[in-house]
DRENDO-1510 file (C-alpha; in Angstrom, 1 decimal, always signed):
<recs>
REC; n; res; u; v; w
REC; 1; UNK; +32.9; -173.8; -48.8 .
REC; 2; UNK; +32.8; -174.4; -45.0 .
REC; 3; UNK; +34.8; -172.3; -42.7 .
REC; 4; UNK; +36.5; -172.6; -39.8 .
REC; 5; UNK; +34.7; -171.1; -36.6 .
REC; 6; UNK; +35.3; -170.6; -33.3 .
REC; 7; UNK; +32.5; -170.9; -31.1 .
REC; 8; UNK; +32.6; -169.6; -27.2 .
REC; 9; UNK; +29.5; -170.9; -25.2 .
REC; 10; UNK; +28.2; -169.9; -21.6 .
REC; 11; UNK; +26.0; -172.4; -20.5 .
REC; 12; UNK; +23.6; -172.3; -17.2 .
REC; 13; UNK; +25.4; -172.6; -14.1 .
REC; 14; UNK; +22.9; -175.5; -13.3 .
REC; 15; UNK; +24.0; -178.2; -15.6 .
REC; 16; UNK; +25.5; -181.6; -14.0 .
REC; 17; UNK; +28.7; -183.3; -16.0 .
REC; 18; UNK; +25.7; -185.3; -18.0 .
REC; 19; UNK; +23.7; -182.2; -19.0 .
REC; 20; UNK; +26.8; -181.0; -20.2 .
REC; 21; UNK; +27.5; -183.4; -22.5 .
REC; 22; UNK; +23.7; -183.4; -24.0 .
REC; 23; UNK; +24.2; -179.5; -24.2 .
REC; 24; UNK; +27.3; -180.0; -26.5 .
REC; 25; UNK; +25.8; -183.1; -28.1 .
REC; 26; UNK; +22.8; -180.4; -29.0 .
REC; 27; UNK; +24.8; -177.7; -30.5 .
REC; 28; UNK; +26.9; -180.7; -32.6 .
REC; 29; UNK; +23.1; -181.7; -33.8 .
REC; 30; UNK; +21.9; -177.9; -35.0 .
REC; 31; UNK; +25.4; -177.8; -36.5 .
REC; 32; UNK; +24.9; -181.2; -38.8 .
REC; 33; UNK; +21.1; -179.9; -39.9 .
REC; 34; UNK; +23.0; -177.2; -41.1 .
REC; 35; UNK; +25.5; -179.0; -42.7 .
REC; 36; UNK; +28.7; -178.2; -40.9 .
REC; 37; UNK; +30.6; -180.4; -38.6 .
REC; 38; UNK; +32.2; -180.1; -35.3 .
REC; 39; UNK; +35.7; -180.1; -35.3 .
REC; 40; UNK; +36.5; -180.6; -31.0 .
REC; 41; UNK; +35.2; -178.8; -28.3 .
REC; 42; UNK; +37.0; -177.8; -25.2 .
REC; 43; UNK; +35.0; -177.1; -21.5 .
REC; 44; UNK; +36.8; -174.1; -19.7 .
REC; 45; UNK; +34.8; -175.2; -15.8 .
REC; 46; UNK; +32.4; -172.7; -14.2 .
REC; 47; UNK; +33.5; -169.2; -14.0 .
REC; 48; UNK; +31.4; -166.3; -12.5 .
REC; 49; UNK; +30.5; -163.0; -14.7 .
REC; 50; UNK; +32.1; -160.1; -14.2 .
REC; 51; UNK; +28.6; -158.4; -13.3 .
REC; 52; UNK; +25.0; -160.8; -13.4 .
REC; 53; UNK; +23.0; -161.2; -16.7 .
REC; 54; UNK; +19.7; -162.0; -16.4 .
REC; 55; UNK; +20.0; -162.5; -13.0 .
REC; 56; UNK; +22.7; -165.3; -12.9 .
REC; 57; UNK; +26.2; -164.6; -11.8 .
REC; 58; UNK; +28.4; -167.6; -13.1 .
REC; 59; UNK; +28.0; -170.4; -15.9 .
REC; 60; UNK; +29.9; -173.1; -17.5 .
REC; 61; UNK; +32.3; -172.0; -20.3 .
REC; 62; UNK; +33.4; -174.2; -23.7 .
REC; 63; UNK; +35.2; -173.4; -26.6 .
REC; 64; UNK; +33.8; -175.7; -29.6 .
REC; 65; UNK; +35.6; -175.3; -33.1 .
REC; 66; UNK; +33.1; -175.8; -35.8 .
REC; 67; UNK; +33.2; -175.9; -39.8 .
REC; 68; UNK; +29.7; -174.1; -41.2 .
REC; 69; UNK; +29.2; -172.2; -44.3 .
REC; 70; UNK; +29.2; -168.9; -43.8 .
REC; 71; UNK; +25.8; -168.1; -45.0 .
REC; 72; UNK; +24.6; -170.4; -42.1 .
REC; 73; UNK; +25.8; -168.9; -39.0 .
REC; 74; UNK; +22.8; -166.3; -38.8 .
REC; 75; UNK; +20.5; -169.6; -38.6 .
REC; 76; UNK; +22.7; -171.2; -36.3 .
REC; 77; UNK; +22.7; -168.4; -34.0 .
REC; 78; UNK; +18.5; -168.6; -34.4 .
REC; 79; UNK; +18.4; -172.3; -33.6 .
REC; 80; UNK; +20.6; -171.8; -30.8 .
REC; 81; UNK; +18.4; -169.4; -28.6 .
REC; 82; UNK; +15.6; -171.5; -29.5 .
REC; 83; UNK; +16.0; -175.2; -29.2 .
REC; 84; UNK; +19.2; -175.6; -26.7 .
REC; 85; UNK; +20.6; -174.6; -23.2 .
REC; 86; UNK; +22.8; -172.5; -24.3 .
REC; 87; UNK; +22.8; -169.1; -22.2 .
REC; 88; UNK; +25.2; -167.0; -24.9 .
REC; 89; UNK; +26.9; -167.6; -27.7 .
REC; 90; UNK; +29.8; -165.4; -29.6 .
REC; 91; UNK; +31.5; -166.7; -32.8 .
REC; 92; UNK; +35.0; -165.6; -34.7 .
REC; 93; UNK; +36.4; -167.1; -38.2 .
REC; 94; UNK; +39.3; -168.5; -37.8 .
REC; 95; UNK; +42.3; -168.3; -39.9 .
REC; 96; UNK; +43.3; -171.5; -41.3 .
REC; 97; UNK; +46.8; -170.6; -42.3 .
REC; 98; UNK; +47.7; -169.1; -39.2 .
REC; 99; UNK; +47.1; -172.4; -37.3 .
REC; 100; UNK; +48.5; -174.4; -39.3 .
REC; 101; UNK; +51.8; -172.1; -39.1 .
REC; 102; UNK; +51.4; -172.1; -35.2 .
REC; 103; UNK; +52.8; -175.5; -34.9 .
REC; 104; UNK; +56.1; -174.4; -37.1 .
REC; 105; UNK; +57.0; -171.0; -35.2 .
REC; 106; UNK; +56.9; -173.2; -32.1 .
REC; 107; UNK; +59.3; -176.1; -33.3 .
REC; 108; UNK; +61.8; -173.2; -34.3 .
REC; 109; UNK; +61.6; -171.5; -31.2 .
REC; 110; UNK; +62.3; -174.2; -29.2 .
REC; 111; UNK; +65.5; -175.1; -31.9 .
REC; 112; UNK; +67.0; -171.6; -31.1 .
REC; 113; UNK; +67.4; -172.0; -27.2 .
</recs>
């Protein structure tokens, strides 16, 4: 069964609006070998790090929500430092009742004032 992951990326500071696109167009490719699918992905502009890593001080945040089984994220993770640009990578499971209830709490807020 695939889950639901959230995915937050750092990508080199260096990339252009085009590089961007084939960075997330890679990651979307590893995912599909694997046999997941990406859900939508969301770019969050350059920030810089709170301290340098590796000797950079800022990159290029996105947020890409991605189905994968389980079993598959250790390989993902593998395939990521090796074939793409992507400069980290940190991944939570996401639970799919709560965001589906997220849309409901809101209408009845908004109801009550």
């Amino acid at each position: 069964m695939k889950t639901l992951y959230e995915g937050f990326f750092i990508f080199p500071e260096t990339l252009d609006e085009e590089q961007m696109d084939q960075a997330i167009d890679a990651v979307k490719a590893e995912l599909e070998k694997l046999g997941g699918s990406l859900e939508n992905s969301t770019r969050l502009g350059k920030r810089s790090f709170a301290r340098p890593m590796k000797k950079k001080k800022a990159g290029i945040y996105a947020i890409i929500m991605f189905r994968l089984d389980g079993l598959k994220i250790g390989s993902l993770k593998r395939r990521l430092k090796l074939s793409t640009n992507v400069f980290r990578a940190q991944f939570t499971k996401k639970d799919e009742s709560a965001l589906s209830a997220a849309p409901e709490a809101v209408a009845d807020e908004t109801r009550e004032a």
